[in-house]
C-alpha positions in Angstrom: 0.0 0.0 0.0 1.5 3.4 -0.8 2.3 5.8 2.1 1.5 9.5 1.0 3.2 11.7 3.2 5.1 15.3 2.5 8.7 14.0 1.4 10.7 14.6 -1.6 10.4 10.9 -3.0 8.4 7.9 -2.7 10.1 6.0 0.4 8.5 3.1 0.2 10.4 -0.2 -0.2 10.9 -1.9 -3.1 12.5 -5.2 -3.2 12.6 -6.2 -6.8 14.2 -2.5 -7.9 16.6 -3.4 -5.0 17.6 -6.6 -6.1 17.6 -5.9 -9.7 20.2 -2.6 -9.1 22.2 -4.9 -7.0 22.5 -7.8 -9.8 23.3 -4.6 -12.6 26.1 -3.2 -10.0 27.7 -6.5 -9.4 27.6 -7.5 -12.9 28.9 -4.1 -14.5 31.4 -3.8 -11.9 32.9 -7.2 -12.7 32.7 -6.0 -16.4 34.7 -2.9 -15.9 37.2 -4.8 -13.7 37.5 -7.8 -16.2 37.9 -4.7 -19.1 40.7 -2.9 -17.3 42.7 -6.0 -16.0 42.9 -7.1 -19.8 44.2 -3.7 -20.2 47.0 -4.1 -17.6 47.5 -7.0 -18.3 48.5 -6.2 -22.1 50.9 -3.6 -20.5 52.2 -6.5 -18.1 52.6 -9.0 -20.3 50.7 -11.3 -18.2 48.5 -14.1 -19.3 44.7 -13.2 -19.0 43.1 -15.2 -16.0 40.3 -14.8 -13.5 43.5 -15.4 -11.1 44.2 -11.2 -11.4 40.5 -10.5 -10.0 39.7 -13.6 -7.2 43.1 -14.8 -6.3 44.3 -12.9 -3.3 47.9 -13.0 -3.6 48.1 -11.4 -6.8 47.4 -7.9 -4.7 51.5 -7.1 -4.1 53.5 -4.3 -4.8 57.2 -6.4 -5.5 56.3 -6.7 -9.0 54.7 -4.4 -12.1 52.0 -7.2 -12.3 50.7 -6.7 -8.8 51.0 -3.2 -8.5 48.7 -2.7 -11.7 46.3 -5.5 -10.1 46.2 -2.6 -7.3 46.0 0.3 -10.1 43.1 -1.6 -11.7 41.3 -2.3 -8.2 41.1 1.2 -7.2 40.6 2.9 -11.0 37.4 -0.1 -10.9 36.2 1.8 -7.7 36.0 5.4 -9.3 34.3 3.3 -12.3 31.6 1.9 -9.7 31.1 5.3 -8.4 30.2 6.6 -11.4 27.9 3.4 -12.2 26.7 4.2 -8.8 26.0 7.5 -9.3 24.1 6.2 -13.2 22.4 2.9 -11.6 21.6 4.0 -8.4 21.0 8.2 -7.6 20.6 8.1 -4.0 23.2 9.4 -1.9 21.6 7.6 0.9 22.0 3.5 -0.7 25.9 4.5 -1.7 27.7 3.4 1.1 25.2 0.5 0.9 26.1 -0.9 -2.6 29.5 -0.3 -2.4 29.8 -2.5 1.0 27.4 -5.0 -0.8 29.8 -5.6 -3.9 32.7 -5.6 -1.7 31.3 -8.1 0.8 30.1 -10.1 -2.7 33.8 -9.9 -3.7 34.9 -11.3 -0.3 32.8 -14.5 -0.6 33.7 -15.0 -4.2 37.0 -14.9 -3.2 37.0 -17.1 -0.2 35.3 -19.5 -2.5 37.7 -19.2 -5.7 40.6 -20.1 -3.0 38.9 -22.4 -1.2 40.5 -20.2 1.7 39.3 -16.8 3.6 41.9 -14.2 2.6 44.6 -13.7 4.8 46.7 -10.9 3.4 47.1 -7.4 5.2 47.4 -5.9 1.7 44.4 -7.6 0.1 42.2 -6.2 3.4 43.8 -2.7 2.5 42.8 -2.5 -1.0 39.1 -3.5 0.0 39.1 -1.4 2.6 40.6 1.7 0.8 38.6 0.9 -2.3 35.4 0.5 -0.9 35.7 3.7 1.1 37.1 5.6 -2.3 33.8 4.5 -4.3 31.1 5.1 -1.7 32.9 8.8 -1.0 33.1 9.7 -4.6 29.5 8.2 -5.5 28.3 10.1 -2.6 29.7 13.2 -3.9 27.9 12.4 -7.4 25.0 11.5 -6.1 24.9 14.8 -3.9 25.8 17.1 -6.3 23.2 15.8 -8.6 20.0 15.6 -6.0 21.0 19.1 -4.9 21.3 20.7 -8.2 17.7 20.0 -9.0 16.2 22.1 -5.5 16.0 26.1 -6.5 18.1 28.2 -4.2 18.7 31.5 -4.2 17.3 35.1 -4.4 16.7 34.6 -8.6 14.7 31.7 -7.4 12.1 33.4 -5.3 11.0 35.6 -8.0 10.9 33.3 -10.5 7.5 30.8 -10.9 8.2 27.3 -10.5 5.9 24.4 -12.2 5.5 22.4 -9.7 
């Protein structure tokens, strides 16, 4: 049943446009990733495998092939902010996707290896990259849901169809 009530937007709860962003976030964020580790790893000269996405001791810095796994990690995150920012538009469900594909990762991970990850540095790069893509997707999200509110003296004497 649909509340009425004086907000900006409809707050009621809707599970299948939840689930349904959810599955286009995961899935485009895998994309993007998968796109710009075949990009590193042309510049690596490494072969292509689902190794450089799941496999937790590929995130290193002693070699160029692990320090672009880390380069491609965090550009993926500014990626999923701006998918964020396209899929999504609430400021308010941003830290909330980005924690849901990271925990997604985590378990796709532990089962890839068979093993929970144990690495400082791949806990780092989660940590770091999920804090980088809610920020940023925040700040998209923000700028976009103010810039639609009229503010300002020009405002007031202007008519607004409402």
């Amino acid at each position: 049943m649909k509340k009425l009530t004086g907000t900006f937007r409809n707050t009621q709860w809707d599970p299948y446009l939840l689930v349904t962003q959810i599955i286009a976030m995961q899935a485009l964020l895998y994309v993007s990733l998968g796109s710009i580790m075949y990009v590193m790893d042309f510049f690596a000269e490494a072969n292509h495998t689902l190794d450089h996405i799941f496999e937790y001791h590929e995130i290193h810095v002693t070699d160029l092939g692990g320090r672009l796994v880390i380069v491609a990690f965090i550009l993926n995150s500014l990626v999923g902010a701006g998918l964020l920012w396209f899929v999504v538009r609430r400021t308010k469900l941003c830290l909330d996707f980005s924690f849901t594909f990271h925990v997604t990762h985590l378990v796709i991970c532990w089962w890839y290896n068979e093993a929970f990850p144990s690495t400082i540095g791949w806990w780092m790069l989660n940590a770091v990259c999920t804090a980088l893509m809610c920020v940023c997707s925040e700040f998209l999200c923000l700028k976009t849901e103010l810039k639609e509110i009229p503010v300002g003296y020009t405002a007031l004497n202007n008519k607004v169809d409402l």
